[in-house]
C-alpha positions, 0 to 999 in steps of 0.5 A: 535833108542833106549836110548843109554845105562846107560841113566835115563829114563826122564819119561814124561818130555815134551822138546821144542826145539825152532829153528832148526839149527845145534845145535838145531836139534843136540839137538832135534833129540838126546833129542829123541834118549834118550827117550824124547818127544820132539817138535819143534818150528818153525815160520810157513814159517820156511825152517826148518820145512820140515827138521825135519819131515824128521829126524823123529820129530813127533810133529813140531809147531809153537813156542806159541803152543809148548811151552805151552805144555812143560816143558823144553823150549831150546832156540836153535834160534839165540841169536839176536831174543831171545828178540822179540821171549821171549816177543811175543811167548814165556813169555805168553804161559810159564807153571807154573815152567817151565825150561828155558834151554840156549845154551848161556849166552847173552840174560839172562846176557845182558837182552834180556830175564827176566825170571820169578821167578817162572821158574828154568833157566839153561844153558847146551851148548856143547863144539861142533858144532851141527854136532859134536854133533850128530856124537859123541852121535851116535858114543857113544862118549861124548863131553864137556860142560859148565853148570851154574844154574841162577835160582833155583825155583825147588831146583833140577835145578843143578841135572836137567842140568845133566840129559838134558846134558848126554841125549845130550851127555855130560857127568857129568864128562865132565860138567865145571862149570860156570856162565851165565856171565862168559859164555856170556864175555867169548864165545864171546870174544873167538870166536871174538878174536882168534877162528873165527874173529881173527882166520879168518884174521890170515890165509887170511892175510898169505895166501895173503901174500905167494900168492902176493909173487909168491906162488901157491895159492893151495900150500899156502893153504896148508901151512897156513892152511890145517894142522891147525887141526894137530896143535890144536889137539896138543895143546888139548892134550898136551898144547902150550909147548906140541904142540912145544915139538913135531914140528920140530926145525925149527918151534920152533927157527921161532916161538919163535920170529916170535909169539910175533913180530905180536901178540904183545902188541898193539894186546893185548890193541885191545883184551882188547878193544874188551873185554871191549865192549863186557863185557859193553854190547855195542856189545849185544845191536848192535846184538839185532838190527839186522835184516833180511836186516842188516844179508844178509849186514853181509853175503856179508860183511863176504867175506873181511875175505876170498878170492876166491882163498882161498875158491876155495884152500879149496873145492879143498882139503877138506875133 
């Protein structure tokens, strides 16, 4: 494939990308589409490896070996390795002024990662899952993102976020500007608190609810949840009051008491809560701890935010 139109050339500007998960390989394969070198780090029993030389990544490494030959490094592996990677494979193999680009603000707000002066530090993170990513610059349809510059050795750090973010897919005009700090609090606070946990339980606890009430569970699927995304691409392009302005009466008279009766103040005092532990570092500090053990407890553990009927609901009317 080709740069995609419009696109400035990078010249020779080698990129490391480092992990090859959704968004990494989102990042990887669109970084080469728009002219990149790009080479990919993987620990040498990595599943991922076998993947990316199907995608057509030339050159896939282990991670010392990658990162010496670059001069961008993105830290595209899970947040709660960023730490032991940084230290073992990453920190002593760095070339001089090289750039650290982060999809997230944790490790180098939280201290996971002390990056050296002589390095510029940037963070460009989509405003997308990694498929989206990819399906949006293979369509030629940009996302948003935030961008931030922690450290400016180069004096070019800020014009360089802009190259990396348009070569992925995002365009200038969508860039919002940040600040590491404020995109590590605020990412997982939104994630936490409303778009995945909070999100989560909302919709398995009125599905439970219409299900121990005698409802059909695929009925009640339907009804909590299938037309989620009608509803948020409303409120995207037309705010809350957009989104009421345009349902039924009989949504707006239900929601206007229904809404703050079940979030209500003691909800916000358990946001503020949740807020606090991660602002305080205290949730970081559990997530460096993890471990391979402590993730497949988590995984198990993930399935009390579900229910079988709803995910039988879900492959049945999935799209």
């Amino acid at each position: 494939m080709t740069p995609r139109a419009g696109k400035q050339s990078p010249g020779r500007t080698q990129v490391a990308v480092i992990g090859y998960g959704s968004q990494g390989r989102a990042i990887a394969l669109n970084l080469r589409d728009s002219g990149y070198p790009v080479t990919v780090g993987l620990r040498s029993r990595s599943r991922s490896r076998r993947l990316a030389k199907k995608d057509g990544i030339e050159s896939v490494t282990t991670i010392s070996p990658a990162v010496r030959e670059a001069d961008i490094i993105a830290f595209a592996f899970p947040d709660h390795l960023h730490s032991r990677v940084w230290i073992r494979d990453i920190l002593p193999h760095l070339k001089d002024h090289a750039t650290l680009w982060f999809l997230h603000g944790l490790s180098v707000h939280f201290g996971f990662v002390a990056p050296p002066d002589s390095c510029d530090v940037i963070l460009v993170a989509p405003h997308a899952p990694g498929k989206a990513v990819r399906d949006r610059f293979l369509a030629e349809r940009d996302v948003s993102g935030f961008y931030a510059v922690h450290q400016d050795r180069s004096r070019r750090a800020r014009t360089n976020a802009f190259t990396l973010a348009d070569a992925i897919g995002i365009a200038q005009k969508r860039l919002i500007k940040t600040t590491f700090a404020e995109e590590a609090i605020g990412d997982l606070f939104g994630e936490q608190a409303v778009l995945c946990g909070g999100l989560a339980m909302l919709i398995k606890t009125g599905f439970d609810v219409l299900v121990e009430k005698g409802h059909d569970p695929n009925r009640a699927y339907l009804e909590v949840a299938y037309q989620l995304d009608l509803i948020i691409d409303l409120i995207k392009r037309f705010g809350i009051e957009g989104m009421f302005a345009r349902i039924s009466v009989a949504a707006r008279y239900g929601s206007l008491e229904a809404g703050p009766a079940l979030i209500d103040k003691t909800t916000r005092k358990r946001m503020e809560r949740l807020y606090d532990r991660i602002a305080s570092g205290r949730f970081a500090r559990e997530l460096e701890t993890l471990d391979d053990d402590a993730l497949a407890r988590l995984n198990e553990q993930l399935q009390s935010l579900s229910s079988p009927a709803l995910e039988k609901a879900a492959k049945k009317f999935g799209r």
